[in-house]
Structures are given as C-alpha cells and as structure tokens.
C-alpha positions, -999 to +999 in steps of 0.1 A: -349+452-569-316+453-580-302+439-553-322+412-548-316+401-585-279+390-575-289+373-543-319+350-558-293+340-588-268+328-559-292+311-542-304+291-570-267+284-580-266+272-544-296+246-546-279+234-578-251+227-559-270+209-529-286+187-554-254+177-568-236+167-541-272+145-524-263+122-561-234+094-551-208+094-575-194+067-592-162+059-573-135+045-599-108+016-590-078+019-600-066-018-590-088-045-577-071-066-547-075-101-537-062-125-518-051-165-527-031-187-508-019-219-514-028-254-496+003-255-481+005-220-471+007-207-436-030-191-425-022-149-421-044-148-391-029-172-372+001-162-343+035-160-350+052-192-345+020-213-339+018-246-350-022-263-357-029-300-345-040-327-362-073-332-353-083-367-350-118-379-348-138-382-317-146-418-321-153-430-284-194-422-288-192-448-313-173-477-297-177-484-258-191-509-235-229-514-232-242-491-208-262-512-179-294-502-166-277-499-132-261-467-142-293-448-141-318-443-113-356-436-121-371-417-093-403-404-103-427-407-131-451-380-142-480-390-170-501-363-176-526-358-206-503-344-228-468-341-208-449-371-197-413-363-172-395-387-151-369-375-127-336-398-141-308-395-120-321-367-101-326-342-134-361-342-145-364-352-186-392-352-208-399-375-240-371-366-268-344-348-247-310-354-249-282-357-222-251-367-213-240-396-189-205-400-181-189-426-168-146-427-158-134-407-185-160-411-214-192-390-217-220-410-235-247-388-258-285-407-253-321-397-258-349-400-236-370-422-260-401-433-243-415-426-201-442-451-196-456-460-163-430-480-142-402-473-167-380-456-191-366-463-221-335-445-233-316-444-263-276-448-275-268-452-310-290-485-318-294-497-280-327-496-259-318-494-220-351-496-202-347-483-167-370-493-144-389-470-117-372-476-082-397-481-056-387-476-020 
C-alpha cells in the first residue's frame, strides 16, 4: 500500500498536467505588422524591372458596322413542346445563349433572342438580325 500511494499521487499530477496543456493559451504580440503603400508606389509582388500597361478600354463591341443577315446561316429548326434549337452556322443554339461571331479581326458578343418556325432572331446591343431558315 505504500507503494502504490506515490504512484496514484504521480498519476494524478500527470492528468493535471494533460488537462493543462488540451487549454490554448493566450499567445501575446509583442508588435502588430502591417503593410501601406502609397498610390504611386511600386506593387511588392510584381517582377523586378516590370513595367504595367495602360489598359485601355475594349470599346470595338460597342462601335462597328451593322452586322448583315448574310453572315449567318440557319440550317435547321427544332420546335418542340418545351425546347426550341436551331443549328446557326453549324453549332446548334437554344433560346437565350450567347456566342461569338467574328468577323476580320473583331469578335461580336449576340444572343439567340427568339427561334420561331422559318427563322431566327438574334440579338447585338439594340439590333434585331432575323436570319431566315435556308431551304435547299
């Protein structure tokens, strides 16, 4: 009994100690940092000896010719109950979709707007193209 005395008290100094340490302590700062860098300061992250561009404006999807029917080609029409496609220069679209048609150098955003039977009408900006169905 008497050794067992010893050997209980260490383990229960031991289990005080275990639930000690499972409690986070409170870490201290000594000094806060932060960063600030002025508008005309170089960014950190960028290479040595890098330069940015100017960015200007991508401003050719609002100024361009009119875009001609003639540029598309309606293949096929589908009308279904609740779906409606039509296969526009061979991709097949649905009601809504957007895509892009490019022509030389520009690339031209529109929006499948309406697919009725015998035609489509297409969307750019504030222009209607309506594409007709081309029958063989």
């Amino acid at each position: 009994m008497k050794t067992l005395l010893p050997v209980a008290a260490g383990l229960m100094l031991l289990a005080l100690q275990c639930a000690r340490a499972d409690e986070p302590s409170a870490i201290e700062l000594k000094n806060k940092s932060s960063f600030t860098m002025d508008a005309s300061g170089r960014n950190p992250f960028w290479p040595i000896g890098w330069k940015p561009v100017a960015r200007t404006q991508n401003t050719a999807e609002h100024v361009g010719p009119e875009i001609l029917p003639s540029a598309f080609v309606v293949s096929s029409i589908t009308v279904d109950n609740g779906a409606r496609f039509a296969i526009i220069n061979g991709k097949p679209m649905q009601e809504g979709q957007q895509f892009g048609l490019q022509l030389g150098n520009q690339t031209y955003q529109l929006t499948v707007k309406k697919i009725e039977d015998g035609q489509v009408i297409l969307a750019r900006r504030d222009q209607e193209i309506i594409v007709p169905l081309r029958r063989k």
